[in-house]
Every structure is written in C-alpha cells, then in structure tokens.
C-alpha positions, 0 to 999 in steps of 0.5 A, spaced: 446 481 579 443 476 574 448 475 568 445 475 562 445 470 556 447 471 549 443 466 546 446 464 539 441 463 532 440 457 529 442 457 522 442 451 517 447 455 513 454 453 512 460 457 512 460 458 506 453 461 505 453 465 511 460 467 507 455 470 502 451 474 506 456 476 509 459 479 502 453 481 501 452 486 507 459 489 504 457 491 498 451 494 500 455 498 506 459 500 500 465 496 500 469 496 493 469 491 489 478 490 490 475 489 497 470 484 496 474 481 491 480 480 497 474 477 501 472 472 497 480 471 494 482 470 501 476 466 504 477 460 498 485 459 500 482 459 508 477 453 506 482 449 503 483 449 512 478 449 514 471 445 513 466 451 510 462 446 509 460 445 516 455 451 520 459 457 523 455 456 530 459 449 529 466 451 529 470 451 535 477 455 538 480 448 537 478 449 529 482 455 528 487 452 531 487 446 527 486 451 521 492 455 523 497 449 523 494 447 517 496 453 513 503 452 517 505 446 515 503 447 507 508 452 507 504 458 507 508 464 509 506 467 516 505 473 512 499 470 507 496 467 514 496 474 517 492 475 511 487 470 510 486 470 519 484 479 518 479 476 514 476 470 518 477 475 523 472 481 518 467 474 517 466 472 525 466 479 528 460 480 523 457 473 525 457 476 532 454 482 531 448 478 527 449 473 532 450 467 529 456 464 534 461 468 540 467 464 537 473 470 533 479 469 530 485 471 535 491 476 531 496 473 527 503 475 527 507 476 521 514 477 519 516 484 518 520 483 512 524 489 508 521 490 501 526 491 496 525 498 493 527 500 486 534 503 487 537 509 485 540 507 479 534 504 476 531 511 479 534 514 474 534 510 468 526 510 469 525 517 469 529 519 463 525 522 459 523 519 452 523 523 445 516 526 445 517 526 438 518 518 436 515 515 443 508 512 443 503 515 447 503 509 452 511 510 453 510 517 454 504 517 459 508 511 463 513 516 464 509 522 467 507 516 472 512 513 473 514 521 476 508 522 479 509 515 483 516 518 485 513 525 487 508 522 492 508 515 492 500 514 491 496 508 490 495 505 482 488 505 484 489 512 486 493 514 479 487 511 475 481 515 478 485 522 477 481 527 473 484 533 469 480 537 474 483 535 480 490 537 477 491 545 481 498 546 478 497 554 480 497 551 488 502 545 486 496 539 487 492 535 486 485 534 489 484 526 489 478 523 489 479 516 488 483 513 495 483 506 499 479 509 506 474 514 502 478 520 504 480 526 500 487 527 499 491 531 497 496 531 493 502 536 493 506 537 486 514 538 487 515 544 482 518 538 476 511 534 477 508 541 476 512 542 469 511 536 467 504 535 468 502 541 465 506 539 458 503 533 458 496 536 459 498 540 453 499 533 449 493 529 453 487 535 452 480 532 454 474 535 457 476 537 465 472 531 467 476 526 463 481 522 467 488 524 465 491 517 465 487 515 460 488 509 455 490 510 447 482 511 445 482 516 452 477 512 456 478 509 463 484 505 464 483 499 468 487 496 473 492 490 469 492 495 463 496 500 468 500 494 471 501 492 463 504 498 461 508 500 467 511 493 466 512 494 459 516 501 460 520 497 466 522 491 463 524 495 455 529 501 460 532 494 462 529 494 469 527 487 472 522 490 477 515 491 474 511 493 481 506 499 481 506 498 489 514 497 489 514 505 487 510 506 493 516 503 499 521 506 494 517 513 496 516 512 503 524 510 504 527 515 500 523 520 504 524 517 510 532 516 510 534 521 504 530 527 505 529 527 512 521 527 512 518 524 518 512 519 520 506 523 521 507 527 514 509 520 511 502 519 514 499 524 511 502 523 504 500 517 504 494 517 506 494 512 511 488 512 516 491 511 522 500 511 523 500 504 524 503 503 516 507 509 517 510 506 523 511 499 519 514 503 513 519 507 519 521 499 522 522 496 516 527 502 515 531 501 520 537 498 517 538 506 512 539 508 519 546 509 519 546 513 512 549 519 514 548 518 522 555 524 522 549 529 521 545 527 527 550 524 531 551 528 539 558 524 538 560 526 531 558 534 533 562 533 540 568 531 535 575 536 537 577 541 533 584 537 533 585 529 533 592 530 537 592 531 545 597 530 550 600 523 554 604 525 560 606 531 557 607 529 550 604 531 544 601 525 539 
C-alpha cells in the first residue's frame, strides 16, 4: 500500500509570528487570559534559546536539543525548563495540526521537589481570629480566607470568582463557578467554615450575585489585590511566608498525612482534571509517611501483650 506523503505548508512567517497566530486561536478557543499570559511569559524566556526569528518549517530536532543545553548551562532550573518545553510543546503540536512542520517537542523531566507548606504553628497563629470590632475590613476578609483556604485548599483565582450565591451553608457548600479546567466544583464547608462564613456574610451584605471577597468599595478584587492582602496579613502575624498557592500544598499534606484522606478524594477536592496532580502531591509526601506508622503498621498490631519471654527456660 502506497504511503502517503504529509506535505508541509510554506509560510514566511517567523516563529514568533506564527506564535502569534497561535495565541490567537487560543483565545478564540476560549483559553483564559492567566493561559495566554503563561504562553507568551514562557515563549519569550524560550527564545532567548532558541532563534524565533527563523520560520517554524526551519527548525530542526538538533535546534531543540541545542535549545534544551542552552537552558542548562544558564542555569535554568530542570523545573523552569519543564516549563517552558510544556509550552514549545502546545505550540508545535498546533503547528502540526495546521501543517506548518512534522518537528515537537519530546517531554522534559523535572525534579520532584517537596514544597515547604506552612507549619502548624503558623497554622495557628493565622487563624486566630482578629477583633471584629477594632480590625479593618481587609484584615478581617483575609481571615475568613485564610480559613477558607484551610478548609479546602482552593485556587486564589478560584477564592476571586466566588459569588454570595454560591455559598449553600444549609448543605455545608459551595457551588464554585470560576475553576482552572472550566469544570464546576464543589466546595464542601467543614462546620467551623459554616459558622464563620455566615458571620461574615452578615457583616459583608450585598446582592446575591456580587462577589463575596470583594475589595473596600465591594467590587471585584483583582489578582495581586488578593496576593497583596494575604501578604499584608502574613507578614503583620510575624509569618514570613506570604503565598496564596502555598496554602493549597498545606491542604493537600495535612489531609493526606493528618487526616488520613485518600488520593482520589484529593482529586476531587482539589479539583484536578485527571490523578496525576493528585499523585505528585501523594510523591512528594512520602517523607510524612512515617508519622504515626504505629497505627497502620501489620508489626506494630502483631506486638505481644508482654515484651518478657523465656530462653531455655528462663524468664527475661
């Protein structure tokens, strides 16, 4: 059977042009504009490697290689160039489809690394309730998130977008719009969050459609508004770690190592596409493992009743 040949279209584009057109089908296909920022974030790193200035027809394996040592030998973390190879990847796969060249990027390994979470400690000291009577609407918004992130581990982005109608505290959730795959979640509200959320929605009013974490004037509150805020409140408890996304590890091990939970309703929580998240968080944990291993270990249950048994006879 004759095999038959994939004919590759001329273009005197550059890379970086066709770049362009490639954003462009992505936002017309509905990518988010955090996405498209990511895109275009990474693919400026990637040509300070790479020569976009030559047409993506051009391009060879032996580039990709030579863009890969490139990255290496500037001391880019393994991490940072899994990155930036995910999205050379995006960009030569949609390249393929339209037929501009055959060539894509292989997948690049990255270093599993443990990410430091907030330790109990600070745990507590963030979530000591402020005096509603002498704090500022800020600080005492920051709590209720800070407790909320706590309870579920939820994205900022996810924490922005949440509005006073999505909050059911009768059934102990919340109905979350706003999510990274486009997927509803739901929220579940231990009975703490349930009380807290209903004195702060008390305090906060507005109509059902308006966004319950709302900036001073009760309108939307941008991205580095809430970073800003959650940093504030951070560093005036004395806590040096400031990340929003930091609380989001801090859930995934505590319910994993403190709480017993399990991966698949990690998952779930978490809201993560497919398990392969789920399983990096469940890696990365590995060394909590140990904590209190006497309940699960088969050794441990077989212990004797009395440590004292008899050699030849004797009793020790």
């Amino acid at each position: 059977m004759e095999k038959k040949m994939r004919i590759i279209m001329k273009t005197t584009e550059n890379a970086a042009e066709t770049f362009e057109r490639f954003l462009l089908t992505k936002r017309t296909d509905g990518a988010k504009t955090k996405t498209i920022e990511t895109y275009s974030q990474h693919f400026h790193a990637i040509s300070k490697h790479l020569d976009t200035n030559r047409a993506v027809a051009e391009m060879t394996a032996d580039d990709l290689r030579e863009m890969i040592a490139s990255m290496q030998e500037s001391g880019l973390s393994p991490n940072s160039i899994k990155s930036y190879t995910i999205t050379l990847k995006a960009f030569l796969s949609w390249c393929n489809q339209e037929e501009i060249t055959t060539l894509n990027m292989a997948k690049y390994k990255g270093e599993e690394t443990i990410k430091e979470t907030y330790t109990d400690e600070e745990l507590t000291v963030l979530l000591q309730k402020p005096n509603t009577k002498q704090c500022s609407f800020s600080e005492y918004r920051s709590w209720v998130i800070v407790n909320l992130l706590v309870n579920c581990g939820c994205r900022a982005a996810t924490i922005r977008n949440i509005e006073n109608r999505d909050v059911d505290l009768p059934n102990h959730v919340i109905y979350a719009r706003h999510t990274k795959n486009r997927k509803a979640l739901v929220i579940p509200l231990c009975s703490q969050m349930v009380t807290i959320l209903r004195e702060y929605m008390r305090i906060r009013g507005g109509d059902d459609e308006e966004y319950l974490f709302c900036n001073e004037h009760g309108e939307f509150m941008t991205e580095s508004a809430l970073r800003n805020s959650i940093e504030r409140y951070n560093t005036r408890r004395g806590i040096k770690k400031t990340s929003i996304h930091l609380f989001r590890h801090t859930f995934a091990r505590k319910y994993l190592v403190d709480c017993g939970g399990n991966a698949f309703t990690l998952q779930k929580l978490l809201g993560h596409s497919t398990l392969d998240m789920t399983k990096h968080y469940c890696a990365i944990f590995d060394a909590d493992i140990a904590k209190n291993f006497d309940s699960f270990s088969p050794l441990e249950k077989m212990k004797p009743k009395s440590t004292k048994i008899k050699i030849n006879g004797k009793r020790k």
